[in-house]
PyMOL Python script that loads the backbone (N, CA, C, O; Angstrom):
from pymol import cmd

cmd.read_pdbstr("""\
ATOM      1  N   UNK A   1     130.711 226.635 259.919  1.00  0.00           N
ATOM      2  CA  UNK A   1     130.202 227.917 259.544  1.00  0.00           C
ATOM      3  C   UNK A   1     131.275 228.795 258.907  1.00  0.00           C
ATOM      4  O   UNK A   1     131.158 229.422 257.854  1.00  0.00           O
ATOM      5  N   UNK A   2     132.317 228.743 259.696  1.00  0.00           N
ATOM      6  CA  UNK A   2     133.388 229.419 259.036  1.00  0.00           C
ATOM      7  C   UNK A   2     133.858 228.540 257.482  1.00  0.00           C
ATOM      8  O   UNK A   2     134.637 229.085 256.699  1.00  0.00           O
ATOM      9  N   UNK A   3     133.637 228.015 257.374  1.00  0.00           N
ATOM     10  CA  UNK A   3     134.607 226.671 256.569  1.00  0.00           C
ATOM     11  C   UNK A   3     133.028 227.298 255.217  1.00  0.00           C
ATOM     12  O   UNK A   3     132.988 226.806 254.090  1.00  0.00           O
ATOM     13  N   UNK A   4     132.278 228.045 255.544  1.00  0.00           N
ATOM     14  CA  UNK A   4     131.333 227.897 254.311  1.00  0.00           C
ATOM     15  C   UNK A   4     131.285 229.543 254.301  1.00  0.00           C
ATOM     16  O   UNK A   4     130.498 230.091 253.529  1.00  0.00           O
ATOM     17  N   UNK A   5     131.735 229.962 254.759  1.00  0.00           N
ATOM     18  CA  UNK A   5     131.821 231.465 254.672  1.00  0.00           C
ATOM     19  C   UNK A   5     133.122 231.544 253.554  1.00  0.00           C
ATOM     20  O   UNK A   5     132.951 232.029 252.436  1.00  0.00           O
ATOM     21  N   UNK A   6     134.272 231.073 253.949  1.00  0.00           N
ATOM     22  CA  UNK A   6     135.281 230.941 253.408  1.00  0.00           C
ATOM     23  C   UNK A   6     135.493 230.260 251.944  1.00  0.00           C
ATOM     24  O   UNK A   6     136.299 230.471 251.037  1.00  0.00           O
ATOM     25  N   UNK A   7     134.515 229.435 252.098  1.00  0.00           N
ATOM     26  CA  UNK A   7     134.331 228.558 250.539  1.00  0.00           C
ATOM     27  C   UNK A   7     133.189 229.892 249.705  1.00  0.00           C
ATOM     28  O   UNK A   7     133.431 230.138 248.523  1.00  0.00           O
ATOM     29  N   UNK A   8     132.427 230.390 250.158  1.00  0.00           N
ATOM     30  CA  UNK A   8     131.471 231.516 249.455  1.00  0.00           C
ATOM     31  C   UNK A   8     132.310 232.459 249.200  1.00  0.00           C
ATOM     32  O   UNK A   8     132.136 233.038 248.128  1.00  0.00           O
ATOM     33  N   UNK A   9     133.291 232.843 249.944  1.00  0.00           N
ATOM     34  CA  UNK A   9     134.321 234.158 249.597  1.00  0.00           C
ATOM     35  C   UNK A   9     134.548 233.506 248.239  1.00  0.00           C
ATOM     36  O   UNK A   9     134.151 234.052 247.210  1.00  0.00           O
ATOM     37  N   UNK A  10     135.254 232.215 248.236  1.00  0.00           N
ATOM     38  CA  UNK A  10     136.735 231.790 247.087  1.00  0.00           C
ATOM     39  C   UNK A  10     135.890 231.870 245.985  1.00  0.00           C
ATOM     40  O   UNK A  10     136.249 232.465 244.969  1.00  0.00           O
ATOM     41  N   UNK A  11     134.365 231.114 246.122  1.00  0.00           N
ATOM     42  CA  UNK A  11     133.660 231.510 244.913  1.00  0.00           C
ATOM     43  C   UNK A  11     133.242 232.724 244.130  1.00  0.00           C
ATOM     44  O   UNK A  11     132.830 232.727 242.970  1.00  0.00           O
ATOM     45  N   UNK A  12     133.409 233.764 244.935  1.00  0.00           N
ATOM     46  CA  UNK A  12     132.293 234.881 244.985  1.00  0.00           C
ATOM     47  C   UNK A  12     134.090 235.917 244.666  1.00  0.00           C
ATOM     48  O   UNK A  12     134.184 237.068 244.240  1.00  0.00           O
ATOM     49  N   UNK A  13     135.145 235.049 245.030  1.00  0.00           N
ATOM     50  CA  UNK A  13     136.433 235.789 243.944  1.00  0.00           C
ATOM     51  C   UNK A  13     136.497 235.540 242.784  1.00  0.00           C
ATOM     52  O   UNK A  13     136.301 236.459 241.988  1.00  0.00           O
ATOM     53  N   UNK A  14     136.809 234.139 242.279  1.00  0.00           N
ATOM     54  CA  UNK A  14     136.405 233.223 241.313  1.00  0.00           C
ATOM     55  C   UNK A  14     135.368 234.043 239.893  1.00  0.00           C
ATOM     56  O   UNK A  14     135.702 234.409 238.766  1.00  0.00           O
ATOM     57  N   UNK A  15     133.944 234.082 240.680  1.00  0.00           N
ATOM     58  CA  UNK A  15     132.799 234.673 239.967  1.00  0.00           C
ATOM     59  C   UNK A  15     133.599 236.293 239.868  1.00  0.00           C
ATOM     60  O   UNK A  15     133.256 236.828 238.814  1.00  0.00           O
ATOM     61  N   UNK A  16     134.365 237.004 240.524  1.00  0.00           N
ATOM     62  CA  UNK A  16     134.397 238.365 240.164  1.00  0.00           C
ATOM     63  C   UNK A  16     136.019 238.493 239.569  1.00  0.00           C
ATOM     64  O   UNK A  16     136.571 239.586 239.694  1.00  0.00           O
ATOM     65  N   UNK A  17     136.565 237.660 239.097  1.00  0.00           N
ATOM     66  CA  UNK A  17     137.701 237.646 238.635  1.00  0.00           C
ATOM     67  C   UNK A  17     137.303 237.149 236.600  1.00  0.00           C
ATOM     68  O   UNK A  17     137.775 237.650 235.579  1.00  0.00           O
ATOM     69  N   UNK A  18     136.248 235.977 236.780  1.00  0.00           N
ATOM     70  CA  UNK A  18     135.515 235.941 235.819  1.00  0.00           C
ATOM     71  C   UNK A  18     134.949 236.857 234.920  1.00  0.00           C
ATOM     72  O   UNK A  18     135.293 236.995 233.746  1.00  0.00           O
ATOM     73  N   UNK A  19     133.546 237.850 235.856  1.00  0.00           N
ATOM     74  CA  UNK A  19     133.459 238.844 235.502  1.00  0.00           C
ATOM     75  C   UNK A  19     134.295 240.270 234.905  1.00  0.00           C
ATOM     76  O   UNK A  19     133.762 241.135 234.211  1.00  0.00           O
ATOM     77  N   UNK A  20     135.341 240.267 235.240  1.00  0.00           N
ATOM     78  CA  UNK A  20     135.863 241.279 235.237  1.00  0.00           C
ATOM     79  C   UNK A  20     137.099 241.071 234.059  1.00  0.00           C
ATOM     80  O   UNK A  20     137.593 241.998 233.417  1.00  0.00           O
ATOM     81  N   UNK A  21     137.522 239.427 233.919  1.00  0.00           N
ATOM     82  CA  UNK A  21     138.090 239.024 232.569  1.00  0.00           C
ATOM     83  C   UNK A  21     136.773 239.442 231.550  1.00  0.00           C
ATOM     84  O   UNK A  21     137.020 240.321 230.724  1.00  0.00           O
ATOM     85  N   UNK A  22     135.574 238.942 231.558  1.00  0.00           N
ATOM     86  CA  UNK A  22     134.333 239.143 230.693  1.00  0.00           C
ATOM     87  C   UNK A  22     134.201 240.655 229.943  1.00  0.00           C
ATOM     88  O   UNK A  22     134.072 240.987 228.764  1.00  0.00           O
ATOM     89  N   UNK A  23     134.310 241.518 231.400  1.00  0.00           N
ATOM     90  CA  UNK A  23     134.301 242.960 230.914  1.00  0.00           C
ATOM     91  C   UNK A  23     135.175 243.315 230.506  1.00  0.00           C
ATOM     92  O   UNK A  23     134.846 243.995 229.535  1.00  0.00           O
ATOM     93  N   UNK A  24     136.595 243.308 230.652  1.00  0.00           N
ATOM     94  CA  UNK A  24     137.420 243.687 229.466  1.00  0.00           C
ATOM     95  C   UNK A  24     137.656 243.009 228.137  1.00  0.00           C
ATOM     96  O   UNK A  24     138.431 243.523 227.330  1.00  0.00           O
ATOM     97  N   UNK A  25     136.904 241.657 227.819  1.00  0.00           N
ATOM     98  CA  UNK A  25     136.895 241.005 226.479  1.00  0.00           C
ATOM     99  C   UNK A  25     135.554 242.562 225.888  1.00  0.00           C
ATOM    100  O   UNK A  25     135.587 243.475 225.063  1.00  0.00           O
ATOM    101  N   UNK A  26     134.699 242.111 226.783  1.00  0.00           N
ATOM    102  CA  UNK A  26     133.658 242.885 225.705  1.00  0.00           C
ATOM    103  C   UNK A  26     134.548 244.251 225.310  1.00  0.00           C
ATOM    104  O   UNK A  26     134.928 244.608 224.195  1.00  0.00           O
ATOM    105  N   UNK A  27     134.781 244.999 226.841  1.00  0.00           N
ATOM    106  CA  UNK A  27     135.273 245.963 226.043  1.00  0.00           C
ATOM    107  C   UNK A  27     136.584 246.038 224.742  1.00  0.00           C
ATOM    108  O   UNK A  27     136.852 246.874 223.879  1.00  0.00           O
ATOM    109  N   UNK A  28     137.029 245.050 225.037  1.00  0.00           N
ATOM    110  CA  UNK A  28     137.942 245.226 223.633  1.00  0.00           C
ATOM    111  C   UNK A  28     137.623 245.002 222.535  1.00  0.00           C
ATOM    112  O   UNK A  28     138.175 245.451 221.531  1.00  0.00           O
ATOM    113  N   UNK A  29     136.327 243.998 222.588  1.00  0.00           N
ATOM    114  CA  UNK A  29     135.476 243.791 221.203  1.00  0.00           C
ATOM    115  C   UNK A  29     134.691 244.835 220.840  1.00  0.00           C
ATOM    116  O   UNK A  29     134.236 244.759 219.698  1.00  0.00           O
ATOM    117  N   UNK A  30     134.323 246.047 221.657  1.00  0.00           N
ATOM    118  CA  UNK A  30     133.364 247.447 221.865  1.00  0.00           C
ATOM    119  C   UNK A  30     134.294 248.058 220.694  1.00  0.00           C
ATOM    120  O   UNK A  30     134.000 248.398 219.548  1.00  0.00           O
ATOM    121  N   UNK A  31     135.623 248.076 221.449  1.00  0.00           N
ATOM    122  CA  UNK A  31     136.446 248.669 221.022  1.00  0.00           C
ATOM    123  C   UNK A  31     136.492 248.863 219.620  1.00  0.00           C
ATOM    124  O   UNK A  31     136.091 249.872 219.041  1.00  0.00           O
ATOM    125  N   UNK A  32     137.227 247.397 218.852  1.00  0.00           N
ATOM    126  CA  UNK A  32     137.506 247.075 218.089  1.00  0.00           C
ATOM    127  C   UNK A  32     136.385 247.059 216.875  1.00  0.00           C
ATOM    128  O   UNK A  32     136.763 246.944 215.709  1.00  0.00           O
ATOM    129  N   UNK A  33     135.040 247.175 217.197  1.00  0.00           N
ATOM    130  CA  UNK A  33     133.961 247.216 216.100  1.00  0.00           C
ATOM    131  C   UNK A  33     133.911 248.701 215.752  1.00  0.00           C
ATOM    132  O   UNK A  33     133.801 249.051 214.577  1.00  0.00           O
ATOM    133  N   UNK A  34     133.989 249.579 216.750  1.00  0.00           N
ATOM    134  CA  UNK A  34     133.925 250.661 216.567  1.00  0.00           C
ATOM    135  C   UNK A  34     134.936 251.228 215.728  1.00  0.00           C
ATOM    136  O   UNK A  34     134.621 252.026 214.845  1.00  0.00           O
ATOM    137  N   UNK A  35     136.322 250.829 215.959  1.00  0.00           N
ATOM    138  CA  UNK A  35     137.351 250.673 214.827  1.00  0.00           C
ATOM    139  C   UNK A  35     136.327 250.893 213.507  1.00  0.00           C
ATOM    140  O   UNK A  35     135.934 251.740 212.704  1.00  0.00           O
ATOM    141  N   UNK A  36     136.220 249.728 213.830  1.00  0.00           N
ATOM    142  CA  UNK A  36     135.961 248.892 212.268  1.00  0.00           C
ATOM    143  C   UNK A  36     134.558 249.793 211.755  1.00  0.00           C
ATOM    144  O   UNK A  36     134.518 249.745 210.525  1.00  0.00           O
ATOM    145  N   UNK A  37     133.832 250.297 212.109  1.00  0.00           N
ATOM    146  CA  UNK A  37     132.524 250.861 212.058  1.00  0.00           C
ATOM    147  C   UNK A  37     132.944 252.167 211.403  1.00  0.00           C
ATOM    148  O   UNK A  37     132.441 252.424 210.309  1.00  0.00           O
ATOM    149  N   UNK A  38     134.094 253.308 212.123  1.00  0.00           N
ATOM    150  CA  UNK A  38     134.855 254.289 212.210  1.00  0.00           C
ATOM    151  C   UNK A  38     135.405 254.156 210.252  1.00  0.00           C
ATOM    152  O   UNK A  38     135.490 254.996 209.356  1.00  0.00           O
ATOM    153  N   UNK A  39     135.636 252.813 210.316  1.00  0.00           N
ATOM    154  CA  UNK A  39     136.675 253.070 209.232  1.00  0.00           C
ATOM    155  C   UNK A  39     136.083 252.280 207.533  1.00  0.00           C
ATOM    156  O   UNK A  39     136.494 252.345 206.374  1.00  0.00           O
ATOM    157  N   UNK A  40     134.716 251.442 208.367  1.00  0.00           N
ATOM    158  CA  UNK A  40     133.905 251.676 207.387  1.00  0.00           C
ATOM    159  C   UNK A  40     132.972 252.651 206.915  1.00  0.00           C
ATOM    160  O   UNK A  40     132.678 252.905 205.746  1.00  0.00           O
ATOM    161  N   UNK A  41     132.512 253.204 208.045  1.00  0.00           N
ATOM    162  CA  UNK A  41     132.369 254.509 207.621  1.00  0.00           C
ATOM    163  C   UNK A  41     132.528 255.907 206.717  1.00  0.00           C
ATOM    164  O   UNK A  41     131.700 256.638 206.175  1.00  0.00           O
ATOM    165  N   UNK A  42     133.849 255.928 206.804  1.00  0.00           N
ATOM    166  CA  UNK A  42     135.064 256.490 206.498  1.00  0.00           C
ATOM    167  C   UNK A  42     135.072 256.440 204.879  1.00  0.00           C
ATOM    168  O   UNK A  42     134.905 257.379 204.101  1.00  0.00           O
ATOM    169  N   UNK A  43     135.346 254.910 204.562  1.00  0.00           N
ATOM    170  CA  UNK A  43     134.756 254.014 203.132  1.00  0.00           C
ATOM    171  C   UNK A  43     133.887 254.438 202.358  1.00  0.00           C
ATOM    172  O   UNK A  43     133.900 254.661 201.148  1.00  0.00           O
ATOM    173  N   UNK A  44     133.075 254.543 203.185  1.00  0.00           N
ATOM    174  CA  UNK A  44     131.454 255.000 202.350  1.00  0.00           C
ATOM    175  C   UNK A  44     131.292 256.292 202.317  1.00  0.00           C
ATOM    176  O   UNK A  44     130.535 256.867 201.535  1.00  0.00           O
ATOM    177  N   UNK A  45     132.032 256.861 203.212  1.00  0.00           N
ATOM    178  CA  UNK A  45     131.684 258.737 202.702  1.00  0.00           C
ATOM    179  C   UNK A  45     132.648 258.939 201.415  1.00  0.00           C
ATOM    180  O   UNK A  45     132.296 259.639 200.465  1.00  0.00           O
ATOM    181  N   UNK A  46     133.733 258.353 201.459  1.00  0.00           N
ATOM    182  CA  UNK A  46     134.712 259.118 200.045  1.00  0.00           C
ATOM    183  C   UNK A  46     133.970 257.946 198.886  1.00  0.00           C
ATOM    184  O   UNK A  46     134.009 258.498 197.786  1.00  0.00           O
ATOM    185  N   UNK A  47     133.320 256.547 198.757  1.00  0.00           N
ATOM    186  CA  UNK A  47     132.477 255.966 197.901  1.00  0.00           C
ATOM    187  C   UNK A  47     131.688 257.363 197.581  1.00  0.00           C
ATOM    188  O   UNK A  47     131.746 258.143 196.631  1.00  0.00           O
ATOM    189  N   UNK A  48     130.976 257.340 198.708  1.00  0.00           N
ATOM    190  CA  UNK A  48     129.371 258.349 197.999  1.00  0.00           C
ATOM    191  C   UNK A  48     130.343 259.266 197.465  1.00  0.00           C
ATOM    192  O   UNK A  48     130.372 259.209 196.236  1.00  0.00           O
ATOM    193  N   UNK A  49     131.221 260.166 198.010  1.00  0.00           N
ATOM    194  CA  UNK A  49     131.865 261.449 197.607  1.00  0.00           C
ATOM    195  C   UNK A  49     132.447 260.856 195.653  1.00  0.00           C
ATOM    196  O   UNK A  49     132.586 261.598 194.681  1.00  0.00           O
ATOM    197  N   UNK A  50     132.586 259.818 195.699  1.00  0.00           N
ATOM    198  CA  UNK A  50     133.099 259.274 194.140  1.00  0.00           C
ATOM    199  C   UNK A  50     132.123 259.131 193.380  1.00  0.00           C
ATOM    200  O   UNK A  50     132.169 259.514 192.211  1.00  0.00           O
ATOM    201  N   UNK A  51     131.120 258.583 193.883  1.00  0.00           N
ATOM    202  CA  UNK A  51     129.916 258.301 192.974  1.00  0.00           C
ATOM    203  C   UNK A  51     129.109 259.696 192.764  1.00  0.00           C
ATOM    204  O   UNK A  51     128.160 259.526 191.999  1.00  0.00           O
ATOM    205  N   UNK A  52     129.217 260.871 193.180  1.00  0.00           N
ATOM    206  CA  UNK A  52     128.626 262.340 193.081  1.00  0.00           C
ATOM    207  C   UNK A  52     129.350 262.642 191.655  1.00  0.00           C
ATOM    208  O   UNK A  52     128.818 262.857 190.566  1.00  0.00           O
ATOM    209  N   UNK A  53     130.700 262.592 191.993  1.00  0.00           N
ATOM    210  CA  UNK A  53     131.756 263.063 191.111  1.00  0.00           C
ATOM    211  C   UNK A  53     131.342 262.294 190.100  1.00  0.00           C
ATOM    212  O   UNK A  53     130.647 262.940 189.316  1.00  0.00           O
ATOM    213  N   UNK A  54     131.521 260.929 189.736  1.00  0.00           N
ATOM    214  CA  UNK A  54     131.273 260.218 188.752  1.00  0.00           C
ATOM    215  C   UNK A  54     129.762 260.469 188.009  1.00  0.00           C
ATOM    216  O   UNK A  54     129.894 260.512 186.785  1.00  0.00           O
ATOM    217  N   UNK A  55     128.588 260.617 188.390  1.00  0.00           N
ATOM    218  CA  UNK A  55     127.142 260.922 187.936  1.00  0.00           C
ATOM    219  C   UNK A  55     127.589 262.266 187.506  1.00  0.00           C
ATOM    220  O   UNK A  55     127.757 262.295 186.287  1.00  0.00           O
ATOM    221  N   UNK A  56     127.886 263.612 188.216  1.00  0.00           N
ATOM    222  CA  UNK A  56     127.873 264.152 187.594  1.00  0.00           C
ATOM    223  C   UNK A  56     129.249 264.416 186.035  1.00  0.00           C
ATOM    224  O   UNK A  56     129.144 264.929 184.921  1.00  0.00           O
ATOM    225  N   UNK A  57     129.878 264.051 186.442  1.00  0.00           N
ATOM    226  CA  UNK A  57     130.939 263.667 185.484  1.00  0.00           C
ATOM    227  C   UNK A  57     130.257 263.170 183.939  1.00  0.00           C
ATOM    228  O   UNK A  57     130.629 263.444 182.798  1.00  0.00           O
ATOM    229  N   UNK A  58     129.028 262.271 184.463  1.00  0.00           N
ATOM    230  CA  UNK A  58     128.613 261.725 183.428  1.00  0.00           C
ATOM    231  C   UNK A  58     127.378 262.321 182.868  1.00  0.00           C
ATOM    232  O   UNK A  58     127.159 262.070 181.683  1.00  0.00           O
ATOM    233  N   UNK A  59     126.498 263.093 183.531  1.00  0.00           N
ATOM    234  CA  UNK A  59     125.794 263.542 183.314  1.00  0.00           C
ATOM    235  C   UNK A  59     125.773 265.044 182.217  1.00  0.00           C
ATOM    236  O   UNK A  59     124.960 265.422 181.373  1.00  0.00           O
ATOM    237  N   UNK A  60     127.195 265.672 182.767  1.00  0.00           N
ATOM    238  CA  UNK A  60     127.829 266.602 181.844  1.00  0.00           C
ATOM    239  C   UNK A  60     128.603 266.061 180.517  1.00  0.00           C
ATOM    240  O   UNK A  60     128.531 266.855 179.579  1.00  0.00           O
ATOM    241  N   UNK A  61     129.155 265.151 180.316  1.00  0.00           N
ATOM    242  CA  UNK A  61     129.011 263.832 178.998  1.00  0.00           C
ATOM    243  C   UNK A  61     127.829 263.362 178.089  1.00  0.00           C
ATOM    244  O   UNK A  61     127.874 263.048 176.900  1.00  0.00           O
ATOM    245  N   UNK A  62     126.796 263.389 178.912  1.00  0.00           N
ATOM    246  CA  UNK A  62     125.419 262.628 178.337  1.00  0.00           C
ATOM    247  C   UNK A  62     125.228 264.249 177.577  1.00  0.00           C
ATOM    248  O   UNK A  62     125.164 264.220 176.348  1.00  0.00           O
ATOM    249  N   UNK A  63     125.152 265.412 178.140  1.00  0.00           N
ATOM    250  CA  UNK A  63     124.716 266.802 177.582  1.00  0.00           C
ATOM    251  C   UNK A  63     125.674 266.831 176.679  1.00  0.00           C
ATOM    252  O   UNK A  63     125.341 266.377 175.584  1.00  0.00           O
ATOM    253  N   UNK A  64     127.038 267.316 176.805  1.00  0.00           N
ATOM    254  CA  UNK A  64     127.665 267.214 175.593  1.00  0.00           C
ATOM    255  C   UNK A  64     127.410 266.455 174.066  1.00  0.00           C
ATOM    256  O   UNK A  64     127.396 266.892 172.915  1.00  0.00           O
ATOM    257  N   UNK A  65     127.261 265.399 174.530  1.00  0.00           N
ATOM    258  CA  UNK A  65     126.741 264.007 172.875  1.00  0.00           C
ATOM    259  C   UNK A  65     125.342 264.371 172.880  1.00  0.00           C
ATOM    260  O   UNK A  65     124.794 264.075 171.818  1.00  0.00           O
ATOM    261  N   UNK A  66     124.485 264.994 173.851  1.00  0.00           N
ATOM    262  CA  UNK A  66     123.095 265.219 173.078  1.00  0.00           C
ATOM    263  C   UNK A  66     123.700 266.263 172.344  1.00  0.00           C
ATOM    264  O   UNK A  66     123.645 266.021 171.139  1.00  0.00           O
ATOM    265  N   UNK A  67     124.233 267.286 172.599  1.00  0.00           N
ATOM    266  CA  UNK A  67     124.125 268.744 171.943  1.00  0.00           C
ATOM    267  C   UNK A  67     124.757 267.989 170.552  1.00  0.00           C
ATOM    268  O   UNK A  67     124.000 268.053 169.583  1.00  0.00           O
ATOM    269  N   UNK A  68     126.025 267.294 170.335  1.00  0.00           N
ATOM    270  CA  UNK A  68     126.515 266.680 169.170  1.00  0.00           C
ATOM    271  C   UNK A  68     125.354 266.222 168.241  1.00  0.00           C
ATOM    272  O   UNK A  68     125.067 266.618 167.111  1.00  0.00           O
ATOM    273  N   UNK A  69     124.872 265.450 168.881  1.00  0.00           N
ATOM    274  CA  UNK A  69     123.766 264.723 167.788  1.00  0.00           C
ATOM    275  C   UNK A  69     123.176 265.557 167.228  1.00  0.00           C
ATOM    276  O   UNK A  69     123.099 265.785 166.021  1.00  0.00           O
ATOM    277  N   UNK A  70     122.649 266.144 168.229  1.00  0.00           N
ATOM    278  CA  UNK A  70     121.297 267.175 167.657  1.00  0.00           C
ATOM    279  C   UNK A  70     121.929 268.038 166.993  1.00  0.00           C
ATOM    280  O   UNK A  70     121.224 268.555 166.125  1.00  0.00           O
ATOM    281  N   UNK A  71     123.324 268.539 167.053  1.00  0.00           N
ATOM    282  CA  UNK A  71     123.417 269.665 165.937  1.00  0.00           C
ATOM    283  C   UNK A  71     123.571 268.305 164.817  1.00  0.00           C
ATOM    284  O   UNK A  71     122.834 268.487 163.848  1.00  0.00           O
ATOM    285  N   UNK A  72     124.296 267.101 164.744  1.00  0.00           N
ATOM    286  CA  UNK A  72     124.780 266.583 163.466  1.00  0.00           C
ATOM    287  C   UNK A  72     123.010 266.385 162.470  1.00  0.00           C
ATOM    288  O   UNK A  72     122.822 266.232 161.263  1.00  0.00           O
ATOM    289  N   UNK A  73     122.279 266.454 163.311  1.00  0.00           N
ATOM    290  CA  UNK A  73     120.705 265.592 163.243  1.00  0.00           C
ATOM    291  C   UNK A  73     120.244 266.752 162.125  1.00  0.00           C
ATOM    292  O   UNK A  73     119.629 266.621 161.067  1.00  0.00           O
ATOM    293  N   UNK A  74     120.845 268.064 162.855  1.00  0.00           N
ATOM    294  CA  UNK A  74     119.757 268.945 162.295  1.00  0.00           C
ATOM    295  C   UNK A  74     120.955 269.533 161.081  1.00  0.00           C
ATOM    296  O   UNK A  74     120.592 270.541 160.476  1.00  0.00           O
ATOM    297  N   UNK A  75     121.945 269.122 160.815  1.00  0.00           N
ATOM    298  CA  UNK A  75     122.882 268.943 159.634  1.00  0.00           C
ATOM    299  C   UNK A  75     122.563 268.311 158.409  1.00  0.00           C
ATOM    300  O   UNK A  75     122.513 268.742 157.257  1.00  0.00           O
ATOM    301  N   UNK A  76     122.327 267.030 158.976  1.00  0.00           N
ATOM    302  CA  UNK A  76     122.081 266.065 158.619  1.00  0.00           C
ATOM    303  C   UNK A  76     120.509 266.540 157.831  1.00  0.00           C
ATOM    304  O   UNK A  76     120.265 266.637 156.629  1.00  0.00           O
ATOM    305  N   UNK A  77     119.927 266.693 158.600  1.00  0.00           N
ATOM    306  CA  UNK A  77     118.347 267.511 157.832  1.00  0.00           C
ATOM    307  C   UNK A  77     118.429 268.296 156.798  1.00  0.00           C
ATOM    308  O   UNK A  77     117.715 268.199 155.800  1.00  0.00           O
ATOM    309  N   UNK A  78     119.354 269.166 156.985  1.00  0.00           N
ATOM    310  CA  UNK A  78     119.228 270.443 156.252  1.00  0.00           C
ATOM    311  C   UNK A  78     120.082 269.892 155.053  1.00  0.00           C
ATOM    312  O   UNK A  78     119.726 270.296 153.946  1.00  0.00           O
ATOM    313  N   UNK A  79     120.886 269.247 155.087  1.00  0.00           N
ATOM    314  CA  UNK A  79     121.525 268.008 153.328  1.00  0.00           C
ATOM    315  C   UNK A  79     120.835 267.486 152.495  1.00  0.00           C
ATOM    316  O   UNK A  79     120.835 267.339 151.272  1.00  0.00           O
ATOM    317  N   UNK A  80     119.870 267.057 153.861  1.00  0.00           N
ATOM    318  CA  UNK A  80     118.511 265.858 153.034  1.00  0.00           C
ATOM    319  C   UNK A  80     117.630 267.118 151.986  1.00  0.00           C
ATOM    320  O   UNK A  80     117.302 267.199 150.803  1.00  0.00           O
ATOM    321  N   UNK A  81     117.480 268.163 153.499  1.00  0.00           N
ATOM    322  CA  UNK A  81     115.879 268.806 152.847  1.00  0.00           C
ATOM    323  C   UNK A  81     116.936 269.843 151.751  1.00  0.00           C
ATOM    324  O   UNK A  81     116.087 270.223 150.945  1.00  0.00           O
ATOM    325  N   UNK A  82     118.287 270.489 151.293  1.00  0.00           N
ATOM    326  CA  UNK A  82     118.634 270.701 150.625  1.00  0.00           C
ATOM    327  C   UNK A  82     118.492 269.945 149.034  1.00  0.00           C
ATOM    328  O   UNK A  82     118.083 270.419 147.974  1.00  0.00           O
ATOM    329  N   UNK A  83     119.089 268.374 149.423  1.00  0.00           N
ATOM    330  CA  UNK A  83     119.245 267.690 148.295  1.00  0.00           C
ATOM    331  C   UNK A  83     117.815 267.050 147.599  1.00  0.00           C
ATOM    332  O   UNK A  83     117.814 266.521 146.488  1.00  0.00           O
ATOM    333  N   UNK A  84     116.361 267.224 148.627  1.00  0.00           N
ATOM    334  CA  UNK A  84     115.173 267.222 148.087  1.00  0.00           C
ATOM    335  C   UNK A  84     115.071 268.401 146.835  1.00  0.00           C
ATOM    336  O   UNK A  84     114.748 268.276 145.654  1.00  0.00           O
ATOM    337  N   UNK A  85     115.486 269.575 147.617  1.00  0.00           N
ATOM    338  CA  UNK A  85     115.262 270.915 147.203  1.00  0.00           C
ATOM    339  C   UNK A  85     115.302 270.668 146.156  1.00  0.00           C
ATOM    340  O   UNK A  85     114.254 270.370 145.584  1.00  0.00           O
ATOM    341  N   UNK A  86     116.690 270.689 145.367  1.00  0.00           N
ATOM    342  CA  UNK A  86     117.735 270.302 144.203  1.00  0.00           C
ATOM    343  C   UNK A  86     117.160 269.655 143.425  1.00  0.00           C
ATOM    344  O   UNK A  86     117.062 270.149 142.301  1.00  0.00           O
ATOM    345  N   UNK A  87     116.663 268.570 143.615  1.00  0.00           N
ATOM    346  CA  UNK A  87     116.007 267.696 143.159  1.00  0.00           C
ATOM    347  C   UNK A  87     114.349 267.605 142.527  1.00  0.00           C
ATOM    348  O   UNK A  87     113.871 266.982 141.579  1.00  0.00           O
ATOM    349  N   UNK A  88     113.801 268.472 143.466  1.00  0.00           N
ATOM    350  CA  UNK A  88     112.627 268.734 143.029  1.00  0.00           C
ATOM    351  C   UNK A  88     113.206 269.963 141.641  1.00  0.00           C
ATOM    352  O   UNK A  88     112.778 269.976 140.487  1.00  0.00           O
ATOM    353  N   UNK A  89     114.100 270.740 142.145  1.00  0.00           N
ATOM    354  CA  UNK A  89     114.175 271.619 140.735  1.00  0.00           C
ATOM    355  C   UNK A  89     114.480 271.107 139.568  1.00  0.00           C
ATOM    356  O   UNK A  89     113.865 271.232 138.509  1.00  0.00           O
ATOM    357  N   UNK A  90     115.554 270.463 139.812  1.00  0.00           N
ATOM    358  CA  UNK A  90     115.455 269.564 138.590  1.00  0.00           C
ATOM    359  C   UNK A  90     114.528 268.499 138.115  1.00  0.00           C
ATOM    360  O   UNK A  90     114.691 268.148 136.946  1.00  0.00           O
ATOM    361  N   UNK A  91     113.929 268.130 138.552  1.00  0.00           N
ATOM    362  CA  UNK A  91     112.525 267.569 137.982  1.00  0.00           C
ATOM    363  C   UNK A  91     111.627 268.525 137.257  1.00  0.00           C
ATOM    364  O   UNK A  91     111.293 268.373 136.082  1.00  0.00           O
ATOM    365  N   UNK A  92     111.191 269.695 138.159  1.00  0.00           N
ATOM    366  CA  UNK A  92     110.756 270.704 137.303  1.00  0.00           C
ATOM    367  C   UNK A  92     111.326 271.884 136.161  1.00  0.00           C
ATOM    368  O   UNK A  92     110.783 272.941 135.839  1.00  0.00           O
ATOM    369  N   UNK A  93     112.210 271.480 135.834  1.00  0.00           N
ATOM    370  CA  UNK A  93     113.467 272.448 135.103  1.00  0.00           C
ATOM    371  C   UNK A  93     113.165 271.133 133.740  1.00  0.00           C
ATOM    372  O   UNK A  93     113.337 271.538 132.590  1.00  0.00           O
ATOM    373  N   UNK A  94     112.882 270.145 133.863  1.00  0.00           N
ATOM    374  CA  UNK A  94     113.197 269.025 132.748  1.00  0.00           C
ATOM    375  C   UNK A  94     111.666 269.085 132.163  1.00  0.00           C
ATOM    376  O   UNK A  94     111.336 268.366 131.220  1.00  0.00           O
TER     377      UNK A  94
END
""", "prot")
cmd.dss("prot")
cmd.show_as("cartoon", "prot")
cmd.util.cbc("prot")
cmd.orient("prot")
């Protein structure tokens, strides 16, 4: 009786020496994701914070070259519908 009391202790150390290696693995793996979670995190806020900057960066670019065109466009018009002009007069002048 004693001899199985004594063998249930050694196990029942065994099993809680086990356990208790177990719980500090997890916790260091707890640990360590959270790291990693922390610092991917971290990653992706100054990403998004770059990609704000960059859209609008580009978006104030895209306005600039419209305003270009459209003034060269409507330049560009006023040459044509000038050199029609011109042209029609001299047809009717002849």
């Amino acid at each position: 009786m004693v001899v199985n009391q004594l063998r249930q202790m050694s196990e029942d150390n065994q099993l809680l020496v086990y356990l208790k290696d177990r719980d500090v693995k997890k916790q260091k793996q707890t640990k360590a994701l959270k790291e990693s979670l922390d610092i991917v995190t971290e990653k992706l806020r100054r990403t998004m914070q770059e990609n704000r900057i960059v859209r609008s960066r580009t978006k104030m670019q895209h306005e600039e070259n419209k305003e270009e065109v459209t003034l060269w466009w409507f330049r560009l018009m006023s040459k044509l519908h000038f050199g029609f002009a011109s042209q029609k007069r001299s047809y009717f002048a002849i």
